[in-house]
N, C-alpha and C positions, 0 to 999 in steps of 0.2 A: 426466433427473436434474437434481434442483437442485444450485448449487453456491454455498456460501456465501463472498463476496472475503473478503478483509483488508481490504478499502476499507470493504467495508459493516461487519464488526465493527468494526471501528476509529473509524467514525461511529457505529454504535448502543451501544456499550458508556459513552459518558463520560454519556450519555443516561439510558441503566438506573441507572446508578450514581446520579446525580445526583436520578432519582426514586425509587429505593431514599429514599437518605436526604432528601428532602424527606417521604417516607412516613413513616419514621422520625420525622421531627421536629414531624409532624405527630402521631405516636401518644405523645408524649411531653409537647407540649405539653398534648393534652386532656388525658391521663392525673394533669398537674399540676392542673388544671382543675377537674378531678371529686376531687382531695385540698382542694384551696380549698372546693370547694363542700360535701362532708363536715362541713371544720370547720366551716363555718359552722353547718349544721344539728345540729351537736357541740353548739356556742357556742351556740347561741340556746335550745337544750335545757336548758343548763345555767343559763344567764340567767331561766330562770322560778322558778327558787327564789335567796332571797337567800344561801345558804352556798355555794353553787353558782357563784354570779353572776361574782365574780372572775375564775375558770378560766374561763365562758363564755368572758365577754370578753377573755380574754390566748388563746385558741383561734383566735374569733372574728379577733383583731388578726394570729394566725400564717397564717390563710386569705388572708388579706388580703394580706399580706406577700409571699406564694406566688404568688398570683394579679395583681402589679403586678409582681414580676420575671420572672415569664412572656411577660406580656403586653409588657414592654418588651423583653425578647430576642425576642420575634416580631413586634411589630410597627414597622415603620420607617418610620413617621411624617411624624417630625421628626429632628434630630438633640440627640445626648445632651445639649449642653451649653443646648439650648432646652428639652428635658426639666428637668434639674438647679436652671438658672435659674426655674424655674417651681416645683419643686420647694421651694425655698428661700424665695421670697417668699410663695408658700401657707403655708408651716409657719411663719414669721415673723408674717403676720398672723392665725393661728391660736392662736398663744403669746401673742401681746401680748393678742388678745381674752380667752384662757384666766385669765390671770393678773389682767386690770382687772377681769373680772366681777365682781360680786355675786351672792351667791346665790339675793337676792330677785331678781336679773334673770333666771337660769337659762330660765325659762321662752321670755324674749326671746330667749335663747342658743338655742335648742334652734330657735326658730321661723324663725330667721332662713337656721339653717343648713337646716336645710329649703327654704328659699328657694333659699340656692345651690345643693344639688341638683337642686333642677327648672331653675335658670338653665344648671346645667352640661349638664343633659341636651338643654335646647334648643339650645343654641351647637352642640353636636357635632353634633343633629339639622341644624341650617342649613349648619354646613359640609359634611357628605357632600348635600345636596344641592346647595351650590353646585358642588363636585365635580362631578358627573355632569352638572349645567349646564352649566359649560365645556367640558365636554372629550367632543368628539363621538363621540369613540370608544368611548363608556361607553354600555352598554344595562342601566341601571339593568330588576332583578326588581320587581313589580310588589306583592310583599309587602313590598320596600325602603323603595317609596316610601311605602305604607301606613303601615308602622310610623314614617318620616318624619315622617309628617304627626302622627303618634300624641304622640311623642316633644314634639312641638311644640306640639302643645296642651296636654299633662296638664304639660309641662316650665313653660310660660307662667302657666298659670294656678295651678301647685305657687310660684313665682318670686312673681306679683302678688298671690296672695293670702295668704305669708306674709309678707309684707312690711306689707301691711294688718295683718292679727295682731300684728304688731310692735308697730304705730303703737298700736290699741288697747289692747295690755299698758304701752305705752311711756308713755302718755296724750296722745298726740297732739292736736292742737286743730283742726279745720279751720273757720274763721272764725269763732274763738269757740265751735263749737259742739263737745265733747269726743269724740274717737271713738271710745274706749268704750263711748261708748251706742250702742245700735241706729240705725242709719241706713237707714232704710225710707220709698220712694215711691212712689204710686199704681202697677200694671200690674208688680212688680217684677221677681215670677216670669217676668214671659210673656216681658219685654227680655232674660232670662235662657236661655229657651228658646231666644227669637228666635235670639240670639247663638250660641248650640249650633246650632241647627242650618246657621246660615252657615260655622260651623267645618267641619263636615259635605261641605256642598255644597263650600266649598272643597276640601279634602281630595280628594272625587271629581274636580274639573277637574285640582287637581294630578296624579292619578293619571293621568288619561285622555291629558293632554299637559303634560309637564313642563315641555317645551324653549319653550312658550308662559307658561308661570304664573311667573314671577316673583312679578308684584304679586299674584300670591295667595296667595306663600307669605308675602310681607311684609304682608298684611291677614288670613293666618291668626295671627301670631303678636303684629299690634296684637288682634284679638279674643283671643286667649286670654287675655292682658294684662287687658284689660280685663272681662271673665269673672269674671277671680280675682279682684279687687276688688269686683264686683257681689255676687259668693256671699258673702264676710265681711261686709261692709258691715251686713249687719241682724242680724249675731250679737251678742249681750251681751257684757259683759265676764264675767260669769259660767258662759258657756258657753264659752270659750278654753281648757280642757283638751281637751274631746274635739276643739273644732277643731285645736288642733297636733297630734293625736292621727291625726286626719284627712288631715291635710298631711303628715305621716310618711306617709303610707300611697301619697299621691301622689309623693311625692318616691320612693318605690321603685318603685313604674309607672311613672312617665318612664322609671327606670336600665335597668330590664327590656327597655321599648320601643328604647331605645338598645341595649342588649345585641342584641336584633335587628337593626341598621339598621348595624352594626357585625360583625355575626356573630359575637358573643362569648360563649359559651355563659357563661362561668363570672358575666358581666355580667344576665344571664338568669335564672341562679337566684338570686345576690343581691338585687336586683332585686323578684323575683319572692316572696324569703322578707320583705322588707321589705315590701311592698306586703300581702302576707295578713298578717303579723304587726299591721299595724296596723292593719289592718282588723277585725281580730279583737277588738283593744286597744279602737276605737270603740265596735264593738258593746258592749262588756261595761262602757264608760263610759255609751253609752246607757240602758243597762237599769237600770244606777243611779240616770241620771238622769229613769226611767219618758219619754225619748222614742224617738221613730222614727232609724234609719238616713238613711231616706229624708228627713225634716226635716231633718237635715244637711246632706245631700249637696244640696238643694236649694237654701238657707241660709233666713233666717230663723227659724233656730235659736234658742228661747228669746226671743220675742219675743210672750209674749204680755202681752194688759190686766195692768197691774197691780191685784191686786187692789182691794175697794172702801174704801175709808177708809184706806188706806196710804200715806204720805206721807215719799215721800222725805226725808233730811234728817236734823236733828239728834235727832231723836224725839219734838218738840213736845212736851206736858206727861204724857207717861207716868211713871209713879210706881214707883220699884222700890227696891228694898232696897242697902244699900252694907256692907261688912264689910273689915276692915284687916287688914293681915296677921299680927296676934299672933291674932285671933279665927278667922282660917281655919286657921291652925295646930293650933288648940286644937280644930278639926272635925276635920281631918287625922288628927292622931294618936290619937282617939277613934273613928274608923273602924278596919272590918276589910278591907274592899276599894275602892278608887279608881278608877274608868276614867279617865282624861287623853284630850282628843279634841285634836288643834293644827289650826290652822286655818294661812291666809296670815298671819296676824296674827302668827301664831310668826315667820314668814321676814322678814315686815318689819322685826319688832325683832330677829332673831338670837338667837332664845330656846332655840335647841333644846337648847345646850350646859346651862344652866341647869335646863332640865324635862330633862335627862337627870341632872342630878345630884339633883333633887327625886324623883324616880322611884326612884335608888338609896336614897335616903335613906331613904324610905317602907317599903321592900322591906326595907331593913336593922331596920328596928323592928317587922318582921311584919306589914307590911300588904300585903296583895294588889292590887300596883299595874302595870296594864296600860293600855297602851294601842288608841286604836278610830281606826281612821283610813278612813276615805269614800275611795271610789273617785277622787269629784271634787277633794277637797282640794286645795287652791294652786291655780297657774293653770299647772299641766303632769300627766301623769299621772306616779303616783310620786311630786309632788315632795316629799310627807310623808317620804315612807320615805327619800328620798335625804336631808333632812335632818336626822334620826333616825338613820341609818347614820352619816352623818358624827359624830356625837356618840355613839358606840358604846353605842348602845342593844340589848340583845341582841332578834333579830329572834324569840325566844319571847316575846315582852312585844310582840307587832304582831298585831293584828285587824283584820279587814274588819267588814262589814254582820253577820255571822255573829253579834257578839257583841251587838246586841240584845237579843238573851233574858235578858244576865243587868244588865240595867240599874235591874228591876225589886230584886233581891236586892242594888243596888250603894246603900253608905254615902255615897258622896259618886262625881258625875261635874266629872270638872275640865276645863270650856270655854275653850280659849287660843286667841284668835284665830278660831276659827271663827263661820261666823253661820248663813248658809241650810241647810248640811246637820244644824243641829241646829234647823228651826223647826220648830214644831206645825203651822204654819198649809201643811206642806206633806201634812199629814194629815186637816185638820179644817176647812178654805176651801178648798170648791171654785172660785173668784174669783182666787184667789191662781195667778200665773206657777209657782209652785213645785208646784203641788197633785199627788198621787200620785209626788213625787219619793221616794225609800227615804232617810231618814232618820236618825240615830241618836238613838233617844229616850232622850234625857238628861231629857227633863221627868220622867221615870218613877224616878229613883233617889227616896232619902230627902232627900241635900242638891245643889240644882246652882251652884256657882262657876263665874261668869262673867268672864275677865278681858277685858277690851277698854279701849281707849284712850277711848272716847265713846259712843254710844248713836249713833253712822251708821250706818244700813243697810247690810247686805253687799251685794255684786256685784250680785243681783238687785234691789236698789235698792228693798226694802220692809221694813217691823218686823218682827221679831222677836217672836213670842208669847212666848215663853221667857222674855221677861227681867219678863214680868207675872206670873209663875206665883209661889203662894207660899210654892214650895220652893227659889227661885231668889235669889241675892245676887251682886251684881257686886263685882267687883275694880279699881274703874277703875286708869289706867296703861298703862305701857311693860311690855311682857310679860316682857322682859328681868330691867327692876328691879322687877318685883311677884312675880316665882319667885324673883326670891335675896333678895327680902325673906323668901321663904318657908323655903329652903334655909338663911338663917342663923338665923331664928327654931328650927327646927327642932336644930339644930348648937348652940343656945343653951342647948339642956336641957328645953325645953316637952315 
């Protein structure tokens, strides 16, 4: 017969008890986990429609909320007041960035912080492996180290190559030479590969012996570095939506690969919805822009001949029509429908408030005035609609490609600021960088107004057929002051 002491209960019970409720607090943590991870997938659901979008993201922000006071009542780290202090100088230099911006910078905005993403995902990556460096007593899993290595590259190369993004929206100069334009040298792809696969072979010796690879984890993380910079480097400036679009995508596979290396599920599927969301977002910026994925991700992205007899510049001695603004007025309120296309040209001058009150105006006198707005538009995806929303333009007056068809039936198309996504020549030159990009043919209404500041080529850095056509008159000007030249003409009594 067994007989059970008081010695032994009285040892095994503070034991049970103790993993009782570490069990407990273990099913309560996830349980919080998978509520973060819900809203998220709430949030991002409702984020696909503009009426919607709001609630997304104030869901979206409660996931979030859930999922950092979780994770700091479970994980101890650090201590609170390194937490807090940290906590406070982030959100400081987040505010003062928030409120200095410009709009027309946003796109910088968005590129950047993308950067830090991937930077933060690498730093964490480097500390748990130095972690397991030091300390001999740690038998790092062998998926750890993987994802380690994971973390470190996509983290690096998410870090160097929005950073280069930057530089080329920012117009950076390196020796004179502008880095907005494509920067391409002989073998560029293969130094690319090469570099991939060094990352590779690293990665495997880390794995294999940890407690030996230091310096591979410090020459996996100069390669990634320098990776992310070789991949931008030959993109256009015209092609900088889908690459921040891109860079979105990697900044959520770094967080993912961390959420692994970390063991944080709820880091996993944010992570993980970030990473397909924008990936998702490329593709459908690709197709607009008729390229490949794989052209992306490889770079050299929009970097082909320019077409033959197109000449960068001020538009040498092309001939085109000019109209003031009592004459476009007097087109305007003789029409029965308008399309409005905006370009970057709008963000530059700050126009949208202006062409959203031109927009009501029109509407108010019975004209059927909507807007078309390209996939590509601005140099971020979105950034039309996000500047259109700011200026409460009701999001039934918002079209994609879809509205094509009725451009033919349309009185007048009104060109602000845009250039490439309204050229012929990406329909009609095979020669042309643009060629089989989807378009909006404006050449097809009865009247097209152009406003632009000059006759310089857009991003793609070639003419414009459009402004030859002789259904076509420019507006020259500040987009700004040549809408409320239009907005008071209108208000005038015309």
């Amino acid at each position: 017969m067994h007989v059970l002491s008081l010695n032994s209960l009285s040892g095994s019970l503070p034991d049970l008890l103790a993993s009782g409720a570490s069990g407990a607090s273990s099913l309560v943590i996830n349980l919080a986990y998978l509520i973060a991870a819900s809203l998220f997938i709430f949030g991002l659901k409702q984020m696909s429609h503009p009426r919607t979008a709001r609630r997304g993201n104030f869901l979206s922000a409660v996931g979030m909320l859930v999922a950092i006071v979780v994770t700091l009542r479970d994980r101890e780290i650090v201590g609170y007041g390194t937490i807090i202090a940290g906590l406070l100088v982030g959100s400081a230099a987040g505010l003062v960035l928030a409120v200095r911006v410009k709009m027309t910078s946003m796109p910088q905005m968005v590129g950047l912080l993308n950067g830090f993403g991937g930077l933060a995902s690498a730093t964490v990556a480097l500390a748990e492996f130095l972690k397991v460096y030091y300390d001999p007593n740690r038998d790092p899993r062998i998926d750890t180290l993987v994802t380690i290595c994971l973390s470190a590259l996509i983290g690096g190369v998410t870090f160097s190559g929005s950073i280069t993004a930057f530089g080329k929206l920012e117009g950076w100069k390196i020796q004179g030479q502008s880095l907005s334009r494509p920067i391409t040298f002989p073998r560029q792809h293969a130094l690319n590969a090469l570099l991939l696969l060094l990352t590779v072979g690293l990665s495997w010796l880390i794995v294999r012996n940890y407690e030996a690879s230091l310096w591979a984890v410090a020459l996996l993380y100069l390669l990634s570095l320098a990776l992310g910079v070789l991949v931008v480097v030959p993109i256009g400036g015209a092609d900088m939506p889908v690459v921040i679009s891109l860079l979105n995508s990697y900044s959520g596979l770094a967080a993912m690969t961390t959420g692994f290396v970390l063991d944080n599920y709820c880091l996993i599927v944010t992570g993980s919805l970030v990473g397909a969301s924008g990936i998702i977002l490329t593709k459908i910026m690709c197709t607009a822009m008729n390229r490949s994925l794989l052209n992306v991700v490889a770079g050299g992205f929009g970097t082909g001949e320019m077409a033959a007899g197109a000449v960068p510049g001020a538009g040498g001695d092309v001939v085109v029509r000019r109209m003031d603004a009592e004459e476009a007025v007097m087109v305007l309120e003789s029409a029965s429908s308008v399309i409005i296309v905006p370009g970057y040209g709008m963000a530059v001058a700050q126009a949208q408030h202006a062409v959203a009150e031109l927009a009501a105006a029109l509407n108010k006198r019975g004209v059927n005035c909507r807007f078309a707005i390209h996939p590509v538009a601005g140099r971020m995806p979105g950034h039309m609609n996000v500047l259109l929303a700011e200026a409460n333009v009701p999001y039934e007056l918002l079209a994609d490609l879809s509205i094509n068809s009725e451009f033919e039936q349309c009185d007048v198309a009104l060109v602000i600021g845009a250039n490439d996504v309204v050229n012929p020549a990406a329909r009609s030159n095979p020669s042309s960088p643009i060629f089989g990009m989807p378009i909006f043919n404006v050449d097809k209404a009865r009247t097209v107004m152009v406003c632009k500041r000059s006759m310089n080529p857009g991003f793609a850095g070639i003419e414009n057929e459009l402004f030859t056509c002789p259904n076509c008159v420019m507006l020259f000007g500040d987009a700004k002051s040549v809408v409320g030249d239009l907005v008071k003409q209108l208000a005038g009594g015309h």
